[in-house]
DRENNU-591503 format. One line per 8 residues: number of its first residue (from 1); their letters; for each residue x, y, z of N, C-alpha, C. Coordinates in Angstrom, 1 decimal. Atoms other than C-alpha are relative to their C-alpha. Last residue first. Layout:
<recs>
NUM	A	X Y Z X Y Z X Y Z ~ ...
</recs>
This chain:
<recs>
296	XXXXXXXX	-0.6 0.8 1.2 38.5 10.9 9.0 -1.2 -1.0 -0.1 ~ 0.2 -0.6 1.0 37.6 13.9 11.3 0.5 -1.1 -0.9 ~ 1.9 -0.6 0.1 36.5 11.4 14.4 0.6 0.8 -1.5 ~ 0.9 1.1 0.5 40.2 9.3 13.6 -1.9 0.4 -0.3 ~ 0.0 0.7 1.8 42.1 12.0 13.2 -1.5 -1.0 0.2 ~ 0.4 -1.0 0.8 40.6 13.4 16.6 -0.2 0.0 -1.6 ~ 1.5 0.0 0.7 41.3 10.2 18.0 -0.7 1.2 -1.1 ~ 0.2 1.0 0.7 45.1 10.3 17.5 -1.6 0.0 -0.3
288	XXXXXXXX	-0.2 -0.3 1.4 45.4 14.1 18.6 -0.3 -1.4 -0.9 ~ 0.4 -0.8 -0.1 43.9 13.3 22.1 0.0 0.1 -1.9 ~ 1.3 1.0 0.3 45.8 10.2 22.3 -1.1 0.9 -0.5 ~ -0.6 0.9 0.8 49.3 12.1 21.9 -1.9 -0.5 -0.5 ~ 0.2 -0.7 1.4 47.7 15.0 24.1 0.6 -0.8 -1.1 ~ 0.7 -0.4 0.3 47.4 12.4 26.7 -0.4 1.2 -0.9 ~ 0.8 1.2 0.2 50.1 10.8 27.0 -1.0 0.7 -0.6 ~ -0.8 0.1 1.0 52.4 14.2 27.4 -1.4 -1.2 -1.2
280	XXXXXXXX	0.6 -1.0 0.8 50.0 15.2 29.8 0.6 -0.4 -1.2 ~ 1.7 0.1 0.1 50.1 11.6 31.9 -0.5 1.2 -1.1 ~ 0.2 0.8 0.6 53.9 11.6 31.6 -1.3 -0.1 -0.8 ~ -0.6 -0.1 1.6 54.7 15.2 32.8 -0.5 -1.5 -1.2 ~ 0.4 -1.1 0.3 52.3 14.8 35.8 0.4 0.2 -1.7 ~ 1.5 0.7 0.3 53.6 11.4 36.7 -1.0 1.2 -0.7 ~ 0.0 1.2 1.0 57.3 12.6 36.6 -1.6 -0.6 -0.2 ~ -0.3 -0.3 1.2 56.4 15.5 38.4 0.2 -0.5 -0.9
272	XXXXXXXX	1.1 -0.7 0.1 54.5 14.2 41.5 0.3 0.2 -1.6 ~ 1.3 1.0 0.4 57.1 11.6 41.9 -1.2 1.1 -0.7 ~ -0.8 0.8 1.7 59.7 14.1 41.9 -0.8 -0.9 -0.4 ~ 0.3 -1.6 1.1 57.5 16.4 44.4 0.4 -0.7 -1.3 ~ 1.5 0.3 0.4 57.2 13.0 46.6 -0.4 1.1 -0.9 ~ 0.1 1.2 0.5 60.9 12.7 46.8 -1.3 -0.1 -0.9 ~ -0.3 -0.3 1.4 61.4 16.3 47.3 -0.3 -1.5 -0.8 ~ 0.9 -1.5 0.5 59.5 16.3 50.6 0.1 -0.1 -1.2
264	XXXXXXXX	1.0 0.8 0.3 61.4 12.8 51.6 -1.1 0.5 -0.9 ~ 0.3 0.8 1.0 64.1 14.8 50.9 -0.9 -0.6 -0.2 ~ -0.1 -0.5 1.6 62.9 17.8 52.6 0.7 -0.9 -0.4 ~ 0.6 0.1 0.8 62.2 15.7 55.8 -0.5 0.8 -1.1 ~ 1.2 0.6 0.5 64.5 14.3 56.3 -1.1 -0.2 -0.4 ~ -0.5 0.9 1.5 67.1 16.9 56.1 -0.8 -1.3 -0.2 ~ 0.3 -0.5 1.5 64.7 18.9 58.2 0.7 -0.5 -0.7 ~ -1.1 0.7 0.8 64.6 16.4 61.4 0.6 1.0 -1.4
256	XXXXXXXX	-1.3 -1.2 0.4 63.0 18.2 64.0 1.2 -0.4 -0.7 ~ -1.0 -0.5 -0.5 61.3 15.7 65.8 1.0 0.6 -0.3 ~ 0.1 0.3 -1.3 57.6 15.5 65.2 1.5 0.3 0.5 ~ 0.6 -1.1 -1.1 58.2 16.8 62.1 -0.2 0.1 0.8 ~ -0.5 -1.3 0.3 60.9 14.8 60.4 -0.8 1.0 0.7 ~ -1.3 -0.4 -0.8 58.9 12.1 61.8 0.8 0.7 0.2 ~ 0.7 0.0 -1.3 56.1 12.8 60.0 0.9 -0.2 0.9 ~ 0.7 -1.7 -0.4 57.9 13.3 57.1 -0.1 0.4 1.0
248	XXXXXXXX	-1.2 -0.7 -0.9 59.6 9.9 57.9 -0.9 1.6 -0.4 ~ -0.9 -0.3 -1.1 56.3 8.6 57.4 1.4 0.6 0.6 ~ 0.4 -0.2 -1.2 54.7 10.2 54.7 0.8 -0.4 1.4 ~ -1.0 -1.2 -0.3 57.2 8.5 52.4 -0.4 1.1 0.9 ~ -0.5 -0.4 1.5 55.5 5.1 52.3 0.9 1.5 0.7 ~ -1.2 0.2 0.0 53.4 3.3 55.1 0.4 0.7 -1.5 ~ 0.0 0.6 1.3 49.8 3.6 55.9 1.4 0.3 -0.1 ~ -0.6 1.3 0.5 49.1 3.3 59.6 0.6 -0.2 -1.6
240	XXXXXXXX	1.1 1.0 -0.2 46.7 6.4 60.4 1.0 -1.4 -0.7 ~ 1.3 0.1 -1.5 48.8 9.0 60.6 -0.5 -1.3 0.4 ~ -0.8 1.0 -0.6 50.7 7.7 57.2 -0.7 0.4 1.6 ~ 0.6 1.2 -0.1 47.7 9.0 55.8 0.5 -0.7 0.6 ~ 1.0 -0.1 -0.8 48.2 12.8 56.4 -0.5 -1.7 0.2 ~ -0.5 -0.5 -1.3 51.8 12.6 55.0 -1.3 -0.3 1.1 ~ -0.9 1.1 0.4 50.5 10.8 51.2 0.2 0.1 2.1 ~ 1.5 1.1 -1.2 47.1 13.2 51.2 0.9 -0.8 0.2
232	XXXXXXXX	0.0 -0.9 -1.1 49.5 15.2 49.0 -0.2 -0.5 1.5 ~ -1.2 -0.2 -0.7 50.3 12.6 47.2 0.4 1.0 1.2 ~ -0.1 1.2 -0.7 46.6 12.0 46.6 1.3 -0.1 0.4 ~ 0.8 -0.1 -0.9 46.0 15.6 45.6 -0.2 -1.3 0.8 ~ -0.4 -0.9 -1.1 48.7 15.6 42.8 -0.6 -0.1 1.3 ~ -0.9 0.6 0.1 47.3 12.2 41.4 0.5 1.0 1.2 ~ 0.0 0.9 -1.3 44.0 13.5 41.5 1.0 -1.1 0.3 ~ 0.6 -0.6 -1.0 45.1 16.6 39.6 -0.3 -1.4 1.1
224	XXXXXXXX	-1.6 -0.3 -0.6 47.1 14.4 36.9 -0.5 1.2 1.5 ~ -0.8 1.2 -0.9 43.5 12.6 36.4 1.5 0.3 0.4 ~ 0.7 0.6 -0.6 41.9 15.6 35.6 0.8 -1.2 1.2 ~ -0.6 -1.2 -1.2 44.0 17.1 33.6 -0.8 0.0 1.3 ~ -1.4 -0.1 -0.1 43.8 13.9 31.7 0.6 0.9 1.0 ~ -0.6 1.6 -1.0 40.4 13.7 31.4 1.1 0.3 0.5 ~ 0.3 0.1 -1.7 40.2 17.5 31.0 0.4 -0.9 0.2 ~ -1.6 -0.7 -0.5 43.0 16.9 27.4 -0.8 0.5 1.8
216	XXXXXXXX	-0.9 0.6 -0.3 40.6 14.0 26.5 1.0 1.1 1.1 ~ 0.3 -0.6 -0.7 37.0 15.6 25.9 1.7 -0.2 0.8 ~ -0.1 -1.5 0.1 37.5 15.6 22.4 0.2 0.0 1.7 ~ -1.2 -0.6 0.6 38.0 11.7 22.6 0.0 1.6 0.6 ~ -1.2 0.1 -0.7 35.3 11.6 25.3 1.2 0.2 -0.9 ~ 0.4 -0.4 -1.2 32.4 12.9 23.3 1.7 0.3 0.7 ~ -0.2 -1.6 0.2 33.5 11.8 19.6 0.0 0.9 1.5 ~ -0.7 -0.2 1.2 33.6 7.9 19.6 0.4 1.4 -0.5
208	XXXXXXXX	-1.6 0.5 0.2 33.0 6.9 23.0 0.6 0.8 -1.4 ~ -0.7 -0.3 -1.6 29.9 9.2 23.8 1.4 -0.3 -0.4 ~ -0.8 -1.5 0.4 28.8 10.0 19.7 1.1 -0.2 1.7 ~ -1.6 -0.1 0.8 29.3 6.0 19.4 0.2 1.6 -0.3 ~ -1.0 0.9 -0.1 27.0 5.1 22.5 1.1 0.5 -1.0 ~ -0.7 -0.4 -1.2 24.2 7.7 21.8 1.5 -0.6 0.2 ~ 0.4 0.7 -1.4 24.1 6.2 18.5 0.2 1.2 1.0 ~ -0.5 0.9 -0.9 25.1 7.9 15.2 -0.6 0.1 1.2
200	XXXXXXXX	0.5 1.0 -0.3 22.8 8.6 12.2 0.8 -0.5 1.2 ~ -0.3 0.5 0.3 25.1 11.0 10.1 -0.4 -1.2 0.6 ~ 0.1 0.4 1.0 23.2 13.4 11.1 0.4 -1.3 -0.8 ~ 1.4 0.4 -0.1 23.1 12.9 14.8 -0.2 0.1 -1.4 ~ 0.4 0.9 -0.4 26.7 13.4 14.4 -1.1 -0.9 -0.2 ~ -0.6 0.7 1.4 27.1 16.4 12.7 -0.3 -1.6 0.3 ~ 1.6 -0.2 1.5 24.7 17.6 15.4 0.6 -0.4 -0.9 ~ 1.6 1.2 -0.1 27.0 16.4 17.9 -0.7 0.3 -1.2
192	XXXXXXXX	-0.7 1.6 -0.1 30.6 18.1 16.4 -1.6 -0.9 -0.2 ~ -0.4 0.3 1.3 28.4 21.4 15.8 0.0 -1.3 -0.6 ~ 2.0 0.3 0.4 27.0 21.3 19.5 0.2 -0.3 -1.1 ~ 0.7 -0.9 1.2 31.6 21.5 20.2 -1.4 -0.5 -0.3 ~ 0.2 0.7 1.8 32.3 19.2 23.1 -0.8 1.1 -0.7 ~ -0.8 -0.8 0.4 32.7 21.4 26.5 -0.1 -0.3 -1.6 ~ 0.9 -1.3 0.1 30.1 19.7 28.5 0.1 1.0 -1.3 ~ 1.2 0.6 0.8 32.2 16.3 28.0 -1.0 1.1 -0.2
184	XXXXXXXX	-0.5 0.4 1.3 35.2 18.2 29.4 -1.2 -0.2 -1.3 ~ -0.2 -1.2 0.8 33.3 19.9 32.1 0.9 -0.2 -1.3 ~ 1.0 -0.8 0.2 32.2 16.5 33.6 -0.3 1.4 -1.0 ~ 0.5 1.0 1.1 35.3 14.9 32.9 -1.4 0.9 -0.4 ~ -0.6 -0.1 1.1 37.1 17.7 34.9 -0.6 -0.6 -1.2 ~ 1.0 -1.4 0.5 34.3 18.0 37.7 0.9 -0.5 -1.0 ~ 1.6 -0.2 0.0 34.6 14.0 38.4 0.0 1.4 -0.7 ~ 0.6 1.2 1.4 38.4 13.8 37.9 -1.3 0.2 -0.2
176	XXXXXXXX	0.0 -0.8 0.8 38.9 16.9 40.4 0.2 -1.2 -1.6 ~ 0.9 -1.4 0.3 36.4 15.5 43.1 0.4 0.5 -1.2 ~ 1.0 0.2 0.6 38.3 12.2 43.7 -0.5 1.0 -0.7 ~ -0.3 0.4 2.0 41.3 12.6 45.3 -0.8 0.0 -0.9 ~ 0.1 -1.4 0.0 39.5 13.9 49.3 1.3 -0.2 -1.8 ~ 1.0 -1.2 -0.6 37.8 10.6 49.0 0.4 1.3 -0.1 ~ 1.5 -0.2 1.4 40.3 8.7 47.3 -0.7 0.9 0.7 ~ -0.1 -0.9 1.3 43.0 9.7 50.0 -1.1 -0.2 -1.4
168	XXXXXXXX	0.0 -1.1 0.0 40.8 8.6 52.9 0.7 0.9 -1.3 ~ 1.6 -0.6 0.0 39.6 5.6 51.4 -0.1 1.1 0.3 ~ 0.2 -0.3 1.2 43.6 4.4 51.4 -1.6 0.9 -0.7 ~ -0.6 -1.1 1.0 44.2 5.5 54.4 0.1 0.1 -1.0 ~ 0.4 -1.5 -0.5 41.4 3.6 56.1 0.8 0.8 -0.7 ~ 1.8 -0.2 0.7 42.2 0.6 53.6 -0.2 1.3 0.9 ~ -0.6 -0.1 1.4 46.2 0.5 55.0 -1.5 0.6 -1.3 ~ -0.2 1.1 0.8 45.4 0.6 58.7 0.5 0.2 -1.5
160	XXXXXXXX	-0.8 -0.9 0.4 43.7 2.1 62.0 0.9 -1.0 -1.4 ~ -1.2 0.3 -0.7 40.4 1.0 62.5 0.8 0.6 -0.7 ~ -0.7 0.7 0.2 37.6 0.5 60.3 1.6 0.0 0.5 ~ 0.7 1.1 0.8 34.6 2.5 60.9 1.2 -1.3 0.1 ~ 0.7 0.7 -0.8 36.4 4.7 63.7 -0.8 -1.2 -0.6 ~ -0.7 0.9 -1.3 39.2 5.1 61.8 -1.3 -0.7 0.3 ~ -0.8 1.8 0.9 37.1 5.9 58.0 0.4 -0.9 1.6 ~ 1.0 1.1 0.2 34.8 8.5 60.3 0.7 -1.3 -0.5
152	XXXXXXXX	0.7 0.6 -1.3 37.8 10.3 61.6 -1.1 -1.1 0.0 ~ -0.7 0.9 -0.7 40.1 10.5 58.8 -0.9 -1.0 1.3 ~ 0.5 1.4 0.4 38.3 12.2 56.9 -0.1 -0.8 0.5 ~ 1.6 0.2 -0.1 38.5 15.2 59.0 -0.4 -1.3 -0.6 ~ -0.3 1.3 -0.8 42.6 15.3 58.5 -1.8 -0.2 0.6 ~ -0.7 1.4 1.0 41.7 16.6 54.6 0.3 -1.1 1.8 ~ -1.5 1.1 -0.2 40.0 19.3 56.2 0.7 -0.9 -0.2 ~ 0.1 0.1 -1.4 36.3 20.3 54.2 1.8 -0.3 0.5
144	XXXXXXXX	-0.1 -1.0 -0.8 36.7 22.1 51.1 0.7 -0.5 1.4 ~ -1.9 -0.7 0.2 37.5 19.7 48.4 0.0 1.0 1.2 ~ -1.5 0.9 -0.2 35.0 16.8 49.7 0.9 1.0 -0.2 ~ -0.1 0.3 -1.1 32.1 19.5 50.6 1.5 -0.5 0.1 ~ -0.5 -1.4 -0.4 32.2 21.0 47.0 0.7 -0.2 1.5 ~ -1.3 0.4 0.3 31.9 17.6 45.5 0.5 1.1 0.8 ~ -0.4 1.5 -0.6 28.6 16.5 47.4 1.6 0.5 -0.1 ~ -0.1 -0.1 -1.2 27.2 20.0 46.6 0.8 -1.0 0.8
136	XXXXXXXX	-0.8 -0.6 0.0 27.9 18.7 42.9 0.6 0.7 1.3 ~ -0.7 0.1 -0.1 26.8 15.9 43.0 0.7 1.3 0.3 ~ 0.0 1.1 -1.2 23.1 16.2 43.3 1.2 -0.1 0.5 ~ 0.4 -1.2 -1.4 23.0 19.6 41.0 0.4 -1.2 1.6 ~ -0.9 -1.1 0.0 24.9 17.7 38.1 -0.2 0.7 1.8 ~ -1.4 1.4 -0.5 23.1 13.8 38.7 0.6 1.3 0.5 ~ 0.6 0.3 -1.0 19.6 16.6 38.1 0.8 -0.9 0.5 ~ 0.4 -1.1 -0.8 21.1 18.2 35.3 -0.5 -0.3 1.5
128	XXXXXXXX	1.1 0.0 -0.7 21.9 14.9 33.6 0.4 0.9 0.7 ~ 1.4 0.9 0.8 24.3 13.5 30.7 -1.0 0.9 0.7 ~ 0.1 -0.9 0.9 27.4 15.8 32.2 -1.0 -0.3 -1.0 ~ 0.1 -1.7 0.0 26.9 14.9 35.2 -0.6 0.6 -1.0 ~ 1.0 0.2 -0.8 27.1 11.0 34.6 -1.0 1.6 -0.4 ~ 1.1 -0.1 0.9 29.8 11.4 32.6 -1.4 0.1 0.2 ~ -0.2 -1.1 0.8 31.6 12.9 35.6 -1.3 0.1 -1.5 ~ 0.6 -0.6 -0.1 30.2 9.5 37.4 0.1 1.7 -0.7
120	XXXXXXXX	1.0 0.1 -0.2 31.6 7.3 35.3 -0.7 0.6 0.1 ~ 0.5 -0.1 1.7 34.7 9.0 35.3 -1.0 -0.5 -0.2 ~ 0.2 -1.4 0.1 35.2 9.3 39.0 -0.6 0.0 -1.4 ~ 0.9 -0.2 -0.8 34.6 5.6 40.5 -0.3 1.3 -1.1 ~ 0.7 1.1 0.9 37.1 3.6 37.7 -1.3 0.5 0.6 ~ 0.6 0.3 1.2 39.1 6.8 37.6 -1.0 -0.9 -0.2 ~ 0.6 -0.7 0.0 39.4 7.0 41.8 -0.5 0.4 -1.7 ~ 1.6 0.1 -0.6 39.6 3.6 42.4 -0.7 1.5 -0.9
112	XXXXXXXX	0.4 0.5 1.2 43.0 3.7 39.6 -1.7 0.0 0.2 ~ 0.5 -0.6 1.6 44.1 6.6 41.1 -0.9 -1.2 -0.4 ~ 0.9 -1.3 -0.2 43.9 5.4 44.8 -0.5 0.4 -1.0 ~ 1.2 0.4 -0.2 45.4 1.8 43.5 -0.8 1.2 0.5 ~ 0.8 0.6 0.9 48.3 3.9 42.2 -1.2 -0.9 0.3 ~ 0.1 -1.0 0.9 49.3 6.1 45.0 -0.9 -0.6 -1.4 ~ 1.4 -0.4 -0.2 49.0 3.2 47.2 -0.5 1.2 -0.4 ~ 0.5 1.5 -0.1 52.0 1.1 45.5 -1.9 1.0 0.1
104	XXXXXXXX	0.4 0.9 0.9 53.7 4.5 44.4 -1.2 -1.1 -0.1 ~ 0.9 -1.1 0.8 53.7 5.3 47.7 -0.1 -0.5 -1.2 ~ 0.8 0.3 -0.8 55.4 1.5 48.9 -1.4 1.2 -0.1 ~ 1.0 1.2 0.4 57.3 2.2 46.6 -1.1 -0.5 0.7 ~ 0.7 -0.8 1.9 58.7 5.4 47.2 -0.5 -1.3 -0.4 ~ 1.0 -0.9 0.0 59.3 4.2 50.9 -1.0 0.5 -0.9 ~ 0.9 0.6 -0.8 61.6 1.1 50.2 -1.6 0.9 -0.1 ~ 0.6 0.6 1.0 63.5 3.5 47.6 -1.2 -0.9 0.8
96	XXXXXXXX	1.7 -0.6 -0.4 63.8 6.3 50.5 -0.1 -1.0 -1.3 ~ 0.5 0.7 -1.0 68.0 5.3 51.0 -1.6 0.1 0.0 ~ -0.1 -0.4 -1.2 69.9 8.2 49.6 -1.5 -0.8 1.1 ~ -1.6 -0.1 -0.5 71.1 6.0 46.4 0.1 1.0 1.8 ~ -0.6 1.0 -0.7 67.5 5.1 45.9 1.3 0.0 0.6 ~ 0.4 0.6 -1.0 65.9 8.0 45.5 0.3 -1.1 0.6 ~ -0.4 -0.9 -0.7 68.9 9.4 43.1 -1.0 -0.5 1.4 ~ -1.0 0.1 -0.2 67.7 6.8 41.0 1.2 0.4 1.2
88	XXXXXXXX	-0.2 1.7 -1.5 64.7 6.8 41.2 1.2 -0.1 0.0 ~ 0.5 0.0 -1.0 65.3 10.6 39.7 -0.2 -1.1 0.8 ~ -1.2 -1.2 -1.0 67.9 10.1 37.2 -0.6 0.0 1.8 ~ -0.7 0.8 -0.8 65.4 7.7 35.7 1.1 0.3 1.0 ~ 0.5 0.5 -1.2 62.7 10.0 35.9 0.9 -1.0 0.0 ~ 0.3 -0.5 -1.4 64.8 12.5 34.4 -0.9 -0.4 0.8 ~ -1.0 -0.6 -0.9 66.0 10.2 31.6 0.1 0.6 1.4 ~ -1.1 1.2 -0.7 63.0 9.2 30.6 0.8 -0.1 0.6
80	XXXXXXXX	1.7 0.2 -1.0 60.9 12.8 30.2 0.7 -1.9 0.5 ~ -0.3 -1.1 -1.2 64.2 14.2 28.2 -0.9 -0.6 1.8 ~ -1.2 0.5 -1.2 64.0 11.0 26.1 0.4 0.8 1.4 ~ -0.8 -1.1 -0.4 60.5 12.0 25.1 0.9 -0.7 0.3 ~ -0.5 0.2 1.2 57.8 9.5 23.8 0.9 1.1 0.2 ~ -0.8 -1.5 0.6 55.4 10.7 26.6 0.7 0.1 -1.1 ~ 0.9 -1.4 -0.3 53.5 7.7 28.0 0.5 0.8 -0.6 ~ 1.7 0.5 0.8 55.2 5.0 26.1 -0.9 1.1 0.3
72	XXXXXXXX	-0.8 0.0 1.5 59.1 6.2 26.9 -1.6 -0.4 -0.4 ~ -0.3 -1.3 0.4 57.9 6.7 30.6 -0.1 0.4 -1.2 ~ 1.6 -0.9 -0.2 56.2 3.7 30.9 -0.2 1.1 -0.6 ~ 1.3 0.1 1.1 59.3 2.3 29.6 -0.6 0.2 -0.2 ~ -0.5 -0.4 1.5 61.6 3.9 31.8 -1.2 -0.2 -1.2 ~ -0.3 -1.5 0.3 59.9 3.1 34.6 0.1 0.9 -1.2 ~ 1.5 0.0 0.4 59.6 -0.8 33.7 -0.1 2.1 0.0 ~ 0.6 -0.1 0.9 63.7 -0.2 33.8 -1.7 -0.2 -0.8
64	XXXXXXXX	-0.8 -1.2 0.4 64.3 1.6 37.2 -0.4 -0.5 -2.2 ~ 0.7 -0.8 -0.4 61.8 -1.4 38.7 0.1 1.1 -0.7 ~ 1.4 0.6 0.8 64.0 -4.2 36.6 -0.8 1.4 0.1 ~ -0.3 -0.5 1.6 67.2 -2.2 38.2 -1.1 -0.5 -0.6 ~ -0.3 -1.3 0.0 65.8 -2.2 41.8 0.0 0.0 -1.9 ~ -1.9 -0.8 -0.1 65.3 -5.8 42.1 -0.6 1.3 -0.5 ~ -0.2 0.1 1.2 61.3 -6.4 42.8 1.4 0.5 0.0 ~ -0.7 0.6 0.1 60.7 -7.0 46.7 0.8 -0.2 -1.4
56	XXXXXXXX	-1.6 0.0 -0.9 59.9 -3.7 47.1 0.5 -1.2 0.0 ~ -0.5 -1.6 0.3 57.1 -3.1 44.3 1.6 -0.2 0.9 ~ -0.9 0.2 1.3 55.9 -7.1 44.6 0.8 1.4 -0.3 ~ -1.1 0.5 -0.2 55.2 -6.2 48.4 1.2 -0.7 -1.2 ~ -1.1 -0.7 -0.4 53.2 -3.0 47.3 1.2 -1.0 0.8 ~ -0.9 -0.8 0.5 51.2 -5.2 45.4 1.4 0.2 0.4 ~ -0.7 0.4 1.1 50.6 -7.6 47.4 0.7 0.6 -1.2 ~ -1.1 0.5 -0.8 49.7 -5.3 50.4 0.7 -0.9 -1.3
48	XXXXXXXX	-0.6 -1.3 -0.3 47.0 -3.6 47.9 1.6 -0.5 0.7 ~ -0.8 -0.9 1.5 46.1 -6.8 46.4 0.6 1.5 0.3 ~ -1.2 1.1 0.9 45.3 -8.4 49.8 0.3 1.0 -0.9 ~ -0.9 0.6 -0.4 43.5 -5.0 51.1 1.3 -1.1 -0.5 ~ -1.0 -1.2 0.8 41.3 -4.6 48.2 1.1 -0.2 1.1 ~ -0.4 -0.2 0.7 40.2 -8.1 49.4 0.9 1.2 -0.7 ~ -1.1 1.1 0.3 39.5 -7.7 52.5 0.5 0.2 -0.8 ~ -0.8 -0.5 0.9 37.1 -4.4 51.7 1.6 -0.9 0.3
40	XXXXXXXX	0.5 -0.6 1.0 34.1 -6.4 52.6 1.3 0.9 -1.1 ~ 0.1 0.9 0.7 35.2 -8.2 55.4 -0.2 0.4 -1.7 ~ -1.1 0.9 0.0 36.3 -5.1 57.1 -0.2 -0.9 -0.8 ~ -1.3 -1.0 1.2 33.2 -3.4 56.0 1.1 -0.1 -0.3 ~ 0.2 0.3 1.5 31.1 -6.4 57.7 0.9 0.9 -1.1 ~ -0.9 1.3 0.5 33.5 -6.2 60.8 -0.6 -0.3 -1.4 ~ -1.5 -0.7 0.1 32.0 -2.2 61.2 0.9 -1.9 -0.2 ~ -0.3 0.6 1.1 28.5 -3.4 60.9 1.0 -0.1 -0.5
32	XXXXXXXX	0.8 0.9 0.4 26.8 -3.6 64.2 0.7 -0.1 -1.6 ~ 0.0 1.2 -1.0 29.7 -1.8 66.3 -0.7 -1.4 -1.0 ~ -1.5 0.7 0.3 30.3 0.8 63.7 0.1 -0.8 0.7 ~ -0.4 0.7 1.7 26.4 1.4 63.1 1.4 -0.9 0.0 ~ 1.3 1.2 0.4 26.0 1.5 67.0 -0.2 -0.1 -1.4 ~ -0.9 1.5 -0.7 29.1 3.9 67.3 -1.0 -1.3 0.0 ~ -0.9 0.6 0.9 27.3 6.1 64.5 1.1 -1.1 1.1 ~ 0.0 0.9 1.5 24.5 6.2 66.0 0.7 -0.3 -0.8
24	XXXXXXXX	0.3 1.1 -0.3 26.0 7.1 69.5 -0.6 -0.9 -1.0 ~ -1.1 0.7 -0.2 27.7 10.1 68.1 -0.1 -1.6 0.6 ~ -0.8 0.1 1.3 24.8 11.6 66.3 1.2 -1.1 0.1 ~ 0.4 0.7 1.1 22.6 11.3 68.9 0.9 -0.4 -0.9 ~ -0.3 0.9 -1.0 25.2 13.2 71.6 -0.9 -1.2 -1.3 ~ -1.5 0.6 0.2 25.3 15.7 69.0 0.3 -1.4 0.7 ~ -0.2 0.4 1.1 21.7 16.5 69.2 1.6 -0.8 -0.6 ~ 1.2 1.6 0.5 21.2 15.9 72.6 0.4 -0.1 -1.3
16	XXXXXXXX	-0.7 0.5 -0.7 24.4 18.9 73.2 -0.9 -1.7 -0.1 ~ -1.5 -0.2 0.8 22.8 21.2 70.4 0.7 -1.2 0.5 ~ 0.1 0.8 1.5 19.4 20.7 72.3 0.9 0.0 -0.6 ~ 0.4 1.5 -0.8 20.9 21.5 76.0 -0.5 -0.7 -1.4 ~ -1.4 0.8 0.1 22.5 24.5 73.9 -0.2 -1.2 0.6 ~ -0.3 0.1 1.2 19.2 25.8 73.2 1.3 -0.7 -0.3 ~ 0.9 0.8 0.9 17.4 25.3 76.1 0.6 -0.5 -1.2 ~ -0.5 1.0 -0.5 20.3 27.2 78.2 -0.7 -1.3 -0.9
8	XXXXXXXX	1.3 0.3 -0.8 18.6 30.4 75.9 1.3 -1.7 0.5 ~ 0.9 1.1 0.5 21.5 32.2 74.9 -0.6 -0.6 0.8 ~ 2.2 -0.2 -0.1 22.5 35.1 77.0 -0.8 -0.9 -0.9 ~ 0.3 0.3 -1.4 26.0 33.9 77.4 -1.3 0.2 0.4 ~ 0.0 1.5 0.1 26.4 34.1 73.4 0.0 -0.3 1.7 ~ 1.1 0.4 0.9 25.6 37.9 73.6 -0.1 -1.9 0.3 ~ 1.0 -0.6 -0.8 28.1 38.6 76.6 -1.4 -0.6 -0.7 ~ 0.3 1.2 -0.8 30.8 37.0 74.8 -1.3 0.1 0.7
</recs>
């Protein structure tokens, strides 16, 4: 302590300006633009609340059969049907169906931002050395830093709400679609291309037509990673207003509930797993279809 008491007073009077800067430019950005970002992500709002009010107001049994089907399309398993229908099932009979939908609801617009944002950019990466080095410090930051840190700039931008929690889980969701795609696409056989380039094909039909096929089974593990990592982020969101199975968690913690909150716990583990098992299952089906189709 002795050391850090002999700093120069100079130097912490700069530390104390510099921070004070920091904090009054960003209350003077979020004063001067903070209703335009609101207006601006309106819209995702509506459809997010719409959604998730067609999710809960849908009968149960309809809900338990689109499930099913997804199921039975993603995976082609009865084992993999059954056990997610067992599963809403069971969430419903102990009361957390309201909740699981309402996750679900913002579970799925999270993925879907963070595929239509992440894959893009992955390809991105994996086109350009100079996109690679740019992002990649970018992505290091998002998986490292504290997941309730996000939180801070989204509030103060935009209050407390359904879009702040949803921005927060993309943001710390995002990262393992980007490197996956990126290292998928890296990963394509030199052979594959150069057979390619012989045969006269496009940029465009080695990317779609050989690139990404092969590069399917990252995608995939990719997008079941920012699935996991957005359910995660499920507890930390309800903080900030967002509704689903986070909240009784949070409750459960605050007051010492533990049968609340290990089902709620197991709720979001069975969700985790049913979407995990679907998405791999899916995706080594499509994996093996293109493949034919590139060697045919």
């Amino acid at each position: 302590m002795e050391i850090f008491d002999n700093f120069p007073t100079m130097g912490r009077q700069d530390l104390r300006d510099f921070k004070n800067v920091i904090d009054s430019s960003f209350r003077e950005f979020s004063r001067a633009y903070g209703e335009n970002l609101e207006n601006f992500f309106e819209p995702l709002l509506f459809f997010l609340i719409w959604f998730e009010r067609c999710l809960i107001s849908a009968p149960w049994p309809l809900i338990i059969v689109v499930i099913a089907v997804l199921a039975w399309v993603g995976s082609k398993s009865w084992y993999i049907v059954v056990g997610s229908v067992v599963a809403f099932l069971i969430i419903g009979y102990f009361g957390m169906w309201e909740n699981t939908m309402a996750t679900i609801a913002i579970i799925s617009v999270a993925t879907f931002l963070c595929i239509l944002f992440g894959i893009p950019i992955g390809i991105w990466m994996a086109k350009s050395d100079r996109a690679r080095s740019a992002f990649t410090p970018l992505l290091d930051v998002m998986q490292t830093i504290p997941s309730f840190v996000y939180l801070i700039p989204v509030v103060m931008l935009l209050g407390i709400g359904k879009v702040p929690g949803l921005l927060a889980v993309c943001i710390y969701a995002v990262p393992p679609i980007v490197r996956l795609t990126d290292l998928g696409i890296r990963l394509v056989d030199k052979e594959v291309l150069e057979a390619a380039d012989a045969f006269g094909a496009s940029y465009r039909q080695k990317l779609w037509d050989i690139q990404i096929p092969l590069a399917l089974p990252n995608i995939f593990a990719g997008i079941n990673q920012t699935i996991m990592m957005a359910l995660a982020m499920v507890v930390i969101a309800s903080m900030i207003g967002v509704k689903g199975l986070g909240v009784p968690v949070l409750r459960a913690i605050s007051n010492q509930y533990l049968a609340l909150g290990v089902m709620n716990g197991l709720a979001i583990v069975a969700l985790a797993i049913i979407f995990d098992r679907i998405l791999q299952k899916y995706g080594h089906r499509l994996q093996r279809h293109r493949q034919n189709q590139v060697h045919n």
